[in-house]
PyMOL Python script that loads the backbone (N, CA, C, O; Angstrom):
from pymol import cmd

cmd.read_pdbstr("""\
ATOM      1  N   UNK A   1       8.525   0.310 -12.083  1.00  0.00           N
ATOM      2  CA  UNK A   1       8.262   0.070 -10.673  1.00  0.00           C
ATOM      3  C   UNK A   1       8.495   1.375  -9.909  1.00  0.00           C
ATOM      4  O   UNK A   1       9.563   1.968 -10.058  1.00  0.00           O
ATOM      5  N   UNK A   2       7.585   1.826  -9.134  1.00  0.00           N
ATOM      6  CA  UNK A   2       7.964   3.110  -7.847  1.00  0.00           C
ATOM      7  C   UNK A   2       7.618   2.467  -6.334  1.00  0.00           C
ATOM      8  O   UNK A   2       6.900   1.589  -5.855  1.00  0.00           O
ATOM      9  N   UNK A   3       8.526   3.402  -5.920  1.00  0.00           N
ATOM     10  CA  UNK A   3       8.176   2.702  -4.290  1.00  0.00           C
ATOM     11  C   UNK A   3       7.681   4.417  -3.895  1.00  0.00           C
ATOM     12  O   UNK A   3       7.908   5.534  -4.360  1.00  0.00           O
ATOM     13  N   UNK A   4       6.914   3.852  -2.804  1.00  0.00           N
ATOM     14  CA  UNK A   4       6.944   5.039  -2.029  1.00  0.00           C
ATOM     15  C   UNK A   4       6.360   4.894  -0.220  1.00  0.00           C
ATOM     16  O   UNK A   4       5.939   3.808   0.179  1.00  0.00           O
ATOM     17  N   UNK A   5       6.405   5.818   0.486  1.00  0.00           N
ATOM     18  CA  UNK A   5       6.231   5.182   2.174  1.00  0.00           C
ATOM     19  C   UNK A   5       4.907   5.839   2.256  1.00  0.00           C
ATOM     20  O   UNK A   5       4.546   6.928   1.812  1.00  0.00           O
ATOM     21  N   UNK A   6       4.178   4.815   3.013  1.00  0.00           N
ATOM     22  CA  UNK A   6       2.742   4.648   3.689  1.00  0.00           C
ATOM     23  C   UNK A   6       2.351   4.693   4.654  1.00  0.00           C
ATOM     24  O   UNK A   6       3.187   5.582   4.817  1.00  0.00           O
ATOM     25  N   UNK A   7       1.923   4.636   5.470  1.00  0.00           N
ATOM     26  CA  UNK A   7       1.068   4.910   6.879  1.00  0.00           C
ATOM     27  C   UNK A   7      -0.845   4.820   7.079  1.00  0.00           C
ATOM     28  O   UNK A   7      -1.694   5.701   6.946  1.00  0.00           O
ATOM     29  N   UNK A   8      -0.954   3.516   7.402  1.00  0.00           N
ATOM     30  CA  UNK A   8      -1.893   3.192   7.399  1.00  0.00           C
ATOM     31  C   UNK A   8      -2.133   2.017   8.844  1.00  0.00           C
ATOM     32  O   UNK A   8      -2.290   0.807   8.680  1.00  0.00           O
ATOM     33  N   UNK A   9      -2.111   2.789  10.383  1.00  0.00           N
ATOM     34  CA  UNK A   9      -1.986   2.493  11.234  1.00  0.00           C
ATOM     35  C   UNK A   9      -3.200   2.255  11.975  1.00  0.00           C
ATOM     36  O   UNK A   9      -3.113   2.213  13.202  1.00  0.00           O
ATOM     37  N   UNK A  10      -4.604   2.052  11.278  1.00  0.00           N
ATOM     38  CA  UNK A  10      -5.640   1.896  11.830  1.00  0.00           C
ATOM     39  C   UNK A  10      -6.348   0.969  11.116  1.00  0.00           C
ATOM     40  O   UNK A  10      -6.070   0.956   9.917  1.00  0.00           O
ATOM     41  N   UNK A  11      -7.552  -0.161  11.649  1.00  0.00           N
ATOM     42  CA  UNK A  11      -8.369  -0.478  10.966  1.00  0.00           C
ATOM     43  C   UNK A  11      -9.334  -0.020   9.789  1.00  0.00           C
ATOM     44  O   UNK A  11      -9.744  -0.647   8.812  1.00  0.00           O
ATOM     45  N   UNK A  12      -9.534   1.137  10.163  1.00  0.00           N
ATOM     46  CA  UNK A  12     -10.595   1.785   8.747  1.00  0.00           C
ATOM     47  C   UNK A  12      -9.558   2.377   7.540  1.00  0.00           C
ATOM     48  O   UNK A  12      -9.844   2.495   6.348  1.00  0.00           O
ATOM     49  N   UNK A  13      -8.160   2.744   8.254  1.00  0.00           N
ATOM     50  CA  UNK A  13      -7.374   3.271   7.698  1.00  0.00           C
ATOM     51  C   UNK A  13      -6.525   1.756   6.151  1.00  0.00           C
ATOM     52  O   UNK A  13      -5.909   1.982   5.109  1.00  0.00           O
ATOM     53  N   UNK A  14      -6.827   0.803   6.611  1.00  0.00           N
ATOM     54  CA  UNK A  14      -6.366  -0.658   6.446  1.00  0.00           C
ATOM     55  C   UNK A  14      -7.467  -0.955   4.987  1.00  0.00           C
ATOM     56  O   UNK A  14      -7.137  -1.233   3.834  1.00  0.00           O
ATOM     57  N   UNK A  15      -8.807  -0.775   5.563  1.00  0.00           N
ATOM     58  CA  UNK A  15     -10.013  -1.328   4.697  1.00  0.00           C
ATOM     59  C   UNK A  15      -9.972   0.137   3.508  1.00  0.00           C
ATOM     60  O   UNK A  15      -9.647   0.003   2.329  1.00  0.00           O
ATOM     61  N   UNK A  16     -10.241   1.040   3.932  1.00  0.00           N
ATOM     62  CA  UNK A  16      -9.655   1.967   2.692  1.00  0.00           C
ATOM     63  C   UNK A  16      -8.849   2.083   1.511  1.00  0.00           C
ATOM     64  O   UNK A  16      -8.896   2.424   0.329  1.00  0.00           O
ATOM     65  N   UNK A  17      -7.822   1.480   2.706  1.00  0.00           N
ATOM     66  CA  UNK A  17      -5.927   1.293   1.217  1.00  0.00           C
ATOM     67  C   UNK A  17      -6.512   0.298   0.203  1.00  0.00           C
ATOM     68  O   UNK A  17      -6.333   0.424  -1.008  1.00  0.00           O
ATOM     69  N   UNK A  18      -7.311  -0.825   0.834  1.00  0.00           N
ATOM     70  CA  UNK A  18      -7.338  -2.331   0.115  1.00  0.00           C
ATOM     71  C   UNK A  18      -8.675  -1.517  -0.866  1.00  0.00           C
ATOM     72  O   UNK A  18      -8.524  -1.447  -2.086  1.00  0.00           O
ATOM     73  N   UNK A  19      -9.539  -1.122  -0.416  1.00  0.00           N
ATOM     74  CA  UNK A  19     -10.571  -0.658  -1.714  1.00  0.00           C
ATOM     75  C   UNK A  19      -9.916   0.150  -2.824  1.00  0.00           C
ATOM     76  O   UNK A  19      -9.962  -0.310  -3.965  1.00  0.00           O
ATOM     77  N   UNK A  20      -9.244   1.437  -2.573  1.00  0.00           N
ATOM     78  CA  UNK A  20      -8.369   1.348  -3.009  1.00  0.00           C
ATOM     79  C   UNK A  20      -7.798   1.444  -4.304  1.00  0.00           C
ATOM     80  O   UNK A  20      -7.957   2.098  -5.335  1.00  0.00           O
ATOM     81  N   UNK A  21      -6.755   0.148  -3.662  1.00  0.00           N
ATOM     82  CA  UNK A  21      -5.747  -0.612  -4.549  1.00  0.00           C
ATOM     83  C   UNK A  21      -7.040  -1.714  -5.642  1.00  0.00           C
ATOM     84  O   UNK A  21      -7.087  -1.922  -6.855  1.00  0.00           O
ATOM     85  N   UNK A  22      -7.704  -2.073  -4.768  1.00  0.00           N
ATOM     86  CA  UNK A  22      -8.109  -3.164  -5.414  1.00  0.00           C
ATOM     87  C   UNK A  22      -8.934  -2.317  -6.645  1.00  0.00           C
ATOM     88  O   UNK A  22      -9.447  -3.226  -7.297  1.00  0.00           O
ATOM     89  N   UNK A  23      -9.278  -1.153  -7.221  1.00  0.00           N
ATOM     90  CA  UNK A  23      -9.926  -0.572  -8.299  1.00  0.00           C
ATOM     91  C   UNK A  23      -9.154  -0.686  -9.374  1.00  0.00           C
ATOM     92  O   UNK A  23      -9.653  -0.617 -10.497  1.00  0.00           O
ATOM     93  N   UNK A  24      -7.367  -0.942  -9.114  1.00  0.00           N
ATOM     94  CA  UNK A  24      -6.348  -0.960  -9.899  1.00  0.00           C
ATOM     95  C   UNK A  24      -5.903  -2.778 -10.862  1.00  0.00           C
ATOM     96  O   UNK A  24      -5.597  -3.578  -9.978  1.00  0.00           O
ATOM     97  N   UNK A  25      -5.845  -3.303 -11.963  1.00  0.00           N
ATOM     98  CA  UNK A  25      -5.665  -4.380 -12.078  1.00  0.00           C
ATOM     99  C   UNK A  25      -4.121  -4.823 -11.963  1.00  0.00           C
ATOM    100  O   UNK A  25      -3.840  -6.017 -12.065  1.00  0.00           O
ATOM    101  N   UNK A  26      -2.980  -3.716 -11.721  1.00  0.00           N
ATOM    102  CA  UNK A  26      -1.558  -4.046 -11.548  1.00  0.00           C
ATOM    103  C   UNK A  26      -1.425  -4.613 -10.165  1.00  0.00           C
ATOM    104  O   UNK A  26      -2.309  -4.702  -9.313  1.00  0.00           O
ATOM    105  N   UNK A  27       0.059  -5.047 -10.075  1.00  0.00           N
ATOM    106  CA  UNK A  27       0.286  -5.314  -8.682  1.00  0.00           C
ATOM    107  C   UNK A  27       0.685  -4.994  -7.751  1.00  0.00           C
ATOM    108  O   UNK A  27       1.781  -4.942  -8.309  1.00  0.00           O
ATOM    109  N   UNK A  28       0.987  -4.577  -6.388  1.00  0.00           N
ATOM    110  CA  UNK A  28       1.267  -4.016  -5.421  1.00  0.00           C
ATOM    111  C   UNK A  28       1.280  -4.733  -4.265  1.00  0.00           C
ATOM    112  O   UNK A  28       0.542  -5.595  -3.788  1.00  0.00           O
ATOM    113  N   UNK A  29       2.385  -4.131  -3.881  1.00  0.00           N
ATOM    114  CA  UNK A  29       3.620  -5.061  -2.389  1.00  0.00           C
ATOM    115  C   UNK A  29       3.746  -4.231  -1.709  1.00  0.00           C
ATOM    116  O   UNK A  29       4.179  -3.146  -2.097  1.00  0.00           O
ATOM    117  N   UNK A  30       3.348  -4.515  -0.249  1.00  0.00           N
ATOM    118  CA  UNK A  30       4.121  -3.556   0.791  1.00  0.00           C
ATOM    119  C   UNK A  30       4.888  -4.663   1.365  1.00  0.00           C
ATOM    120  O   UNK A  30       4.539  -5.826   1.567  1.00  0.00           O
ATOM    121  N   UNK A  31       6.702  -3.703   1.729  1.00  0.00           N
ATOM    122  CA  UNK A  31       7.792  -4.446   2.260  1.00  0.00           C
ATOM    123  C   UNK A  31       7.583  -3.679   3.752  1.00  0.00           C
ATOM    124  O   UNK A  31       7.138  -2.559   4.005  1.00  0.00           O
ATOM    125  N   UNK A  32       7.953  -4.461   4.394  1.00  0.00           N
ATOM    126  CA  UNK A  32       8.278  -4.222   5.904  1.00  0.00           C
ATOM    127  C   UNK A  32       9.451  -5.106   6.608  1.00  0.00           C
ATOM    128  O   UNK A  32       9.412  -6.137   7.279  1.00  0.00           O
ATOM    129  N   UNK A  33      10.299  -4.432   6.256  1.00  0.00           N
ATOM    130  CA  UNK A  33      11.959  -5.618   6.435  1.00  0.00           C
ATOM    131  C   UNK A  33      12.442  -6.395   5.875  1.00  0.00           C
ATOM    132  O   UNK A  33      13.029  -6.180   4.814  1.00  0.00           O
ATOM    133  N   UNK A  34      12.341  -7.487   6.404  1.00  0.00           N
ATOM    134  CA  UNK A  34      12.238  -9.072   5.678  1.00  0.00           C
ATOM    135  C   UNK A  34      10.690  -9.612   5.078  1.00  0.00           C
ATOM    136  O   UNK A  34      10.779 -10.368   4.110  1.00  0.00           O
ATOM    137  N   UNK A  35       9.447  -9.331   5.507  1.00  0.00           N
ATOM    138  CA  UNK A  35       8.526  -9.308   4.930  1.00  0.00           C
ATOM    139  C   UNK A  35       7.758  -8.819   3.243  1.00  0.00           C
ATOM    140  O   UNK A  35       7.330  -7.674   3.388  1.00  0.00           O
ATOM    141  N   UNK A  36       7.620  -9.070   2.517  1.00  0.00           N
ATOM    142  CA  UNK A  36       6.895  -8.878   1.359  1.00  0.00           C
ATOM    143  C   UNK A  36       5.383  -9.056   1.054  1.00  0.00           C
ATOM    144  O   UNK A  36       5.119  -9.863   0.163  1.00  0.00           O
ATOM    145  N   UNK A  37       4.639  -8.596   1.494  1.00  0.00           N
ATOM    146  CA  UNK A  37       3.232  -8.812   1.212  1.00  0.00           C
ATOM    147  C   UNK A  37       2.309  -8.516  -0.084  1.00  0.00           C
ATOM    148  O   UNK A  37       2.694  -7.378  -0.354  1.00  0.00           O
ATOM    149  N   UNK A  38       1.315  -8.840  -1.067  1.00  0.00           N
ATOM    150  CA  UNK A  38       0.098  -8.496  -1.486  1.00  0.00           C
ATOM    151  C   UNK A  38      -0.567  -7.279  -0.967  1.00  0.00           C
ATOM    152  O   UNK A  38      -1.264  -7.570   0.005  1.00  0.00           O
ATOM    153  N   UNK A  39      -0.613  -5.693  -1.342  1.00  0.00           N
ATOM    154  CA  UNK A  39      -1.282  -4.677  -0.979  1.00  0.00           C
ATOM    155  C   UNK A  39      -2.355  -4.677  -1.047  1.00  0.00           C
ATOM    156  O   UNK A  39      -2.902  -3.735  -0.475  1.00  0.00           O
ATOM    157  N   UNK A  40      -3.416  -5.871  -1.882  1.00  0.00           N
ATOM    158  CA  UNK A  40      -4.847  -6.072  -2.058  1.00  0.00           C
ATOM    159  C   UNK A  40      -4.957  -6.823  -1.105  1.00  0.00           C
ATOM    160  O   UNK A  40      -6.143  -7.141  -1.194  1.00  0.00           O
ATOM    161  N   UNK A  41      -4.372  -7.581   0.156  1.00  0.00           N
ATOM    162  CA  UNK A  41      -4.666  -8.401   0.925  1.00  0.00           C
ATOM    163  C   UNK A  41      -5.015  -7.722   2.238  1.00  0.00           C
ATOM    164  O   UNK A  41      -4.276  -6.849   2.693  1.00  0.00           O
ATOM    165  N   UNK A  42      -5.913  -8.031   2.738  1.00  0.00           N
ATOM    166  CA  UNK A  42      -6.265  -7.143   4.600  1.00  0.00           C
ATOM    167  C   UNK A  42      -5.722  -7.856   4.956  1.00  0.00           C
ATOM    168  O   UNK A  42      -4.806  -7.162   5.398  1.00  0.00           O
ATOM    169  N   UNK A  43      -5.235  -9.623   5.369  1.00  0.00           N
ATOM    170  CA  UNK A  43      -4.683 -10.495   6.324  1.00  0.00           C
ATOM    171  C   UNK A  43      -3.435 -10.267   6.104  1.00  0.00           C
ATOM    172  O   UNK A  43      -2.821 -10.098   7.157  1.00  0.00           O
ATOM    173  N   UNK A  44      -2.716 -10.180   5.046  1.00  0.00           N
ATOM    174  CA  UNK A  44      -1.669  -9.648   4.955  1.00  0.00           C
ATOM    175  C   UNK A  44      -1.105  -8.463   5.088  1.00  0.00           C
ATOM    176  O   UNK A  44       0.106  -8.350   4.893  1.00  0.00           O
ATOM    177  N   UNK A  45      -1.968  -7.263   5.480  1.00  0.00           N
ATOM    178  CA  UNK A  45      -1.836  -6.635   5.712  1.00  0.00           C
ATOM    179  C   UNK A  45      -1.637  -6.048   7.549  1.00  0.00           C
ATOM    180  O   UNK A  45      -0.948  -5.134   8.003  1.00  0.00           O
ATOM    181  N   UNK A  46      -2.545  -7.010   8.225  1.00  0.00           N
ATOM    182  CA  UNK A  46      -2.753  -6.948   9.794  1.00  0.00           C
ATOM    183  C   UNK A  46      -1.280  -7.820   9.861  1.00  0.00           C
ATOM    184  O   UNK A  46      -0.275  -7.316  10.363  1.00  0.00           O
ATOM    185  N   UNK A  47      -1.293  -9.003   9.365  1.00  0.00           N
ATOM    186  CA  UNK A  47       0.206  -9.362   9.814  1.00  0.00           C
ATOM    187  C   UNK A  47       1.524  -8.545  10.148  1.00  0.00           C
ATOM    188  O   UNK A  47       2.374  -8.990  10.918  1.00  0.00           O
ATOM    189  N   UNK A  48       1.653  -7.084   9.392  1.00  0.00           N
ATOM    190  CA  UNK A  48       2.869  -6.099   9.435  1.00  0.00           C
ATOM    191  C   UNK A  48       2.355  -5.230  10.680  1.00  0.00           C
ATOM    192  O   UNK A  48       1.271  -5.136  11.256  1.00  0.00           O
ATOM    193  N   UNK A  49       3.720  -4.585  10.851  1.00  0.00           N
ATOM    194  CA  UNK A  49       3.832  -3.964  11.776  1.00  0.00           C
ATOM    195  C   UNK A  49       3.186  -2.571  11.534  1.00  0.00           C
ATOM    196  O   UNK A  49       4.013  -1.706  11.246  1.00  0.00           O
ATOM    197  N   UNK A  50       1.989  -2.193  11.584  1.00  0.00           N
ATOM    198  CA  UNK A  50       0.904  -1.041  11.275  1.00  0.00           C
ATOM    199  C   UNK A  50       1.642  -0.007  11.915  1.00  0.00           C
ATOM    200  O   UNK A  50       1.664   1.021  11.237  1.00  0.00           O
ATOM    201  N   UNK A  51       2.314   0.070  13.101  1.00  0.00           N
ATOM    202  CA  UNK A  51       2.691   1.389  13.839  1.00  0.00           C
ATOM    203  C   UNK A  51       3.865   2.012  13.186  1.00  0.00           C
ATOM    204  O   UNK A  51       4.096   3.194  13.442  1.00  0.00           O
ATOM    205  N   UNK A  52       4.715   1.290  12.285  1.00  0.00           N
ATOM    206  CA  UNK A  52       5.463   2.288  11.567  1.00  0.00           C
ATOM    207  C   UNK A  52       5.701   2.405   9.732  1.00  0.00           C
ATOM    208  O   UNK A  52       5.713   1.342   9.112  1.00  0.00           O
ATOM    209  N   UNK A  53       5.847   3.488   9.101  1.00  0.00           N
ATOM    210  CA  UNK A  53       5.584   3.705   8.097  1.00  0.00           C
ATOM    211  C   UNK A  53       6.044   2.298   7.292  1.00  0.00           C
ATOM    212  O   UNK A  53       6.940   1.603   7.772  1.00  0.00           O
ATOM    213  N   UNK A  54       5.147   1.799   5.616  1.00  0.00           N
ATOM    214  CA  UNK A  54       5.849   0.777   4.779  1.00  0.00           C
ATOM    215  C   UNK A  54       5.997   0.775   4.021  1.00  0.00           C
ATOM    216  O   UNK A  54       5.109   1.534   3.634  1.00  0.00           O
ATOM    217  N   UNK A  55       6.740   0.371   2.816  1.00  0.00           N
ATOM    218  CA  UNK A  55       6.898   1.092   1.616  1.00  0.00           C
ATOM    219  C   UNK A  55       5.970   0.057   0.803  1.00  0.00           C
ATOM    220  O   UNK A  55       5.976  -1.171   0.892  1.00  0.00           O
ATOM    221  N   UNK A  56       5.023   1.030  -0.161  1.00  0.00           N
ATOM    222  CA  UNK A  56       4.451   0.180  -1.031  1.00  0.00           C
ATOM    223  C   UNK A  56       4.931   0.530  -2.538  1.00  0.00           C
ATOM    224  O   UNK A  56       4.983   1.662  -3.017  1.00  0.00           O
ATOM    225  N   UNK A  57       5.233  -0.549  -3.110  1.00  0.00           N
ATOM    226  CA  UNK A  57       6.133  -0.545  -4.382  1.00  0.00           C
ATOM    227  C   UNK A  57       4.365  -1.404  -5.491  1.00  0.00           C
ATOM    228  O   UNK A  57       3.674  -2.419  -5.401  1.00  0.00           O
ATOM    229  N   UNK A  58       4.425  -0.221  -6.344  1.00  0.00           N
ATOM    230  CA  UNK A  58       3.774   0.003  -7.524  1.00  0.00           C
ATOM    231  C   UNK A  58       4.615  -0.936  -8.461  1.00  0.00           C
ATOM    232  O   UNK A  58       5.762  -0.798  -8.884  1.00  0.00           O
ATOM    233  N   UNK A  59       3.624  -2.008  -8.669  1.00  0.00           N
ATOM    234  CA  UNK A  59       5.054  -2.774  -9.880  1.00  0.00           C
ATOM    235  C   UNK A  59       4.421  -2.092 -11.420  1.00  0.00           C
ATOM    236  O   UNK A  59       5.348  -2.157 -12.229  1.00  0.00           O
ATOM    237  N   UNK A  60       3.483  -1.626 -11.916  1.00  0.00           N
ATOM    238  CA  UNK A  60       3.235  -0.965 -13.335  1.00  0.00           C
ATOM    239  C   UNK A  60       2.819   0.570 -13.465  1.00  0.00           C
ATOM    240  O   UNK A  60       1.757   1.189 -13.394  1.00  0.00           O
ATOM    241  N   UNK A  61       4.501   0.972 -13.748  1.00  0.00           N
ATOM    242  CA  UNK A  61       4.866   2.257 -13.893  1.00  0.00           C
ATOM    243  C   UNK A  61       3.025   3.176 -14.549  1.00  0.00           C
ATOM    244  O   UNK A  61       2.389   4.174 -14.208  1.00  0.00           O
ATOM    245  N   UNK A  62       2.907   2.382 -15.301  1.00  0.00           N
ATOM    246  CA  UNK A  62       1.534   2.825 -16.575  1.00  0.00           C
ATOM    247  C   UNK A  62       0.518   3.711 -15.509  1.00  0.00           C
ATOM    248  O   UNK A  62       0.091   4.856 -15.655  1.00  0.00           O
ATOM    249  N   UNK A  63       0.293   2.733 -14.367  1.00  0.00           N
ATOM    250  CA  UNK A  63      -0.738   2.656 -13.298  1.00  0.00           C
ATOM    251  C   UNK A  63      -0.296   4.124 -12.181  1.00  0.00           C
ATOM    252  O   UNK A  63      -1.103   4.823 -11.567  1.00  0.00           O
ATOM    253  N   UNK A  64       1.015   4.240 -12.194  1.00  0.00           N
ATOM    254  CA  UNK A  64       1.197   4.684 -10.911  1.00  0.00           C
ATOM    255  C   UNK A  64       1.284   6.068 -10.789  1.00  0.00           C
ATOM    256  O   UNK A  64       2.071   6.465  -9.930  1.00  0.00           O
ATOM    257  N   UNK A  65       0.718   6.843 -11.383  1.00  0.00           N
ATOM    258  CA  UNK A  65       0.537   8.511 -10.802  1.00  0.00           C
ATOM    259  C   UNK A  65      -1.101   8.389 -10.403  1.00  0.00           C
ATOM    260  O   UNK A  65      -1.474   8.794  -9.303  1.00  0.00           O
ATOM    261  N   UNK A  66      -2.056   7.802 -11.372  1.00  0.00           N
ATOM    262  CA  UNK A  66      -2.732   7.506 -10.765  1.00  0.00           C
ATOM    263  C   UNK A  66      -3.300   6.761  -9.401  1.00  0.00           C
ATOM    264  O   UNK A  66      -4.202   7.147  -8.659  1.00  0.00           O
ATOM    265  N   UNK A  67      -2.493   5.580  -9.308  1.00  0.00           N
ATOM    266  CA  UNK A  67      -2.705   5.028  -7.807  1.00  0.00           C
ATOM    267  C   UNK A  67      -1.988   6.246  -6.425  1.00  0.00           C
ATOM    268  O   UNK A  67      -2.489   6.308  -5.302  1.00  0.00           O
ATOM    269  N   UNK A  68      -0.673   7.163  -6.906  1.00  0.00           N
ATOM    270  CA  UNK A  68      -0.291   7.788  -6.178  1.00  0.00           C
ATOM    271  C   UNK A  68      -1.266   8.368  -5.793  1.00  0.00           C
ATOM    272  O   UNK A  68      -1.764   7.949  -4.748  1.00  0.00           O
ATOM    273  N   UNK A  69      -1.929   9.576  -6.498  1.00  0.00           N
ATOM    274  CA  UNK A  69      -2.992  10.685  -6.531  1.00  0.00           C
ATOM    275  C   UNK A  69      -4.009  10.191  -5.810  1.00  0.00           C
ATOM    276  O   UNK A  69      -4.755  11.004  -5.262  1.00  0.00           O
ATOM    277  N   UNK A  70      -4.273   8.664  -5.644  1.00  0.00           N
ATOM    278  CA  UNK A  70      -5.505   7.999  -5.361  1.00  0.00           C
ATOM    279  C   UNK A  70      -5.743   8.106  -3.716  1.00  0.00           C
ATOM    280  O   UNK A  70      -6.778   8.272  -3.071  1.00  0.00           O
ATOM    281  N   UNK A  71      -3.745   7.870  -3.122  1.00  0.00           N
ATOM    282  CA  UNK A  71      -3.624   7.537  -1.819  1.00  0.00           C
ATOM    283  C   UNK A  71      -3.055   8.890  -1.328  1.00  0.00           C
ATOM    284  O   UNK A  71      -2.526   8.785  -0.222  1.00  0.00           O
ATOM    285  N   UNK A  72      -3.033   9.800  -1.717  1.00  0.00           N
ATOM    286  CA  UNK A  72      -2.876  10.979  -0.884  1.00  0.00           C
ATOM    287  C   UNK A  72      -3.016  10.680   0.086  1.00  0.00           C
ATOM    288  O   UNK A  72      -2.017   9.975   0.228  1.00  0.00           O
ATOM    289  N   UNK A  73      -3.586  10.639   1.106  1.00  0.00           N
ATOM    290  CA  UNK A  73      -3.955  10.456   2.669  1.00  0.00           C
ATOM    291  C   UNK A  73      -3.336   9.653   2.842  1.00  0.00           C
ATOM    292  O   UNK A  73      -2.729   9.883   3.888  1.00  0.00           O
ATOM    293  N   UNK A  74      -2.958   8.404   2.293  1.00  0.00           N
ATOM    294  CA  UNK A  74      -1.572   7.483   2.996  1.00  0.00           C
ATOM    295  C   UNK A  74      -0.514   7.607   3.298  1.00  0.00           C
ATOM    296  O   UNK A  74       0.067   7.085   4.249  1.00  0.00           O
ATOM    297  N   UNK A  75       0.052   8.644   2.168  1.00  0.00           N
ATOM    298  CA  UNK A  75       1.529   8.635   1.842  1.00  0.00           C
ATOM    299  C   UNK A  75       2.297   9.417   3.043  1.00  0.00           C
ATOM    300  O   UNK A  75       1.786  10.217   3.827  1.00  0.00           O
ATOM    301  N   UNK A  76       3.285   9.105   3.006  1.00  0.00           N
ATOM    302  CA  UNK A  76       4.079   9.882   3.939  1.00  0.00           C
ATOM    303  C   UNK A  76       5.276  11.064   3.582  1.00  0.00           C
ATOM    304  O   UNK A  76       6.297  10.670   3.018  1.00  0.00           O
ATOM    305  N   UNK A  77       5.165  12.173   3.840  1.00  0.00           N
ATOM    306  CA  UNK A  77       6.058  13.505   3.031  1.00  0.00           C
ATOM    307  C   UNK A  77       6.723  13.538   3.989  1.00  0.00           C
ATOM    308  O   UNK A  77       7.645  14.349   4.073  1.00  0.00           O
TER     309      UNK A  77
END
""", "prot")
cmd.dss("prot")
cmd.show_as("cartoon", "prot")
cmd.util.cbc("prot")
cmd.orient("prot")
């Protein structure tokens, strides 16, 4: 499992992450507090709070330099 922080505070910015993730067959969660969401989900995704960074946790290690490399433009340094 890796976590790492995201930023994806716009609509086109939203439909992007989900294309994406969704090329990947592992699973992926963004937490936002008490919240836990589906990272392949857009409704679940508009539900969180978009204006500040969220961590999305990679659950199959196998998958995840690739999905990292994928979201460059998301991530937050």
């Amino acid at each position: 499992m890796k976590s790492i922080k995201v930023n994806i505070n716009s609509i086109d910015k939203v439909k992007n992450f989900v294309n994406i993730l969704t090329k990947y067959n592992g699973d992926f969660d963004l937490v936002s507090g008490h919240y836990v969401i589906d990272a392949k989900s857009i409704m679940g995704i508009f539900s969180l709070d978009l204006s500040e960074d969220i961590e999305l946790v990679i659950q199959d290690d196998a998958e995840s330099a690739d999905v990292i490399k994928s979201l460059e433009d998301f991530i937050v340094k």
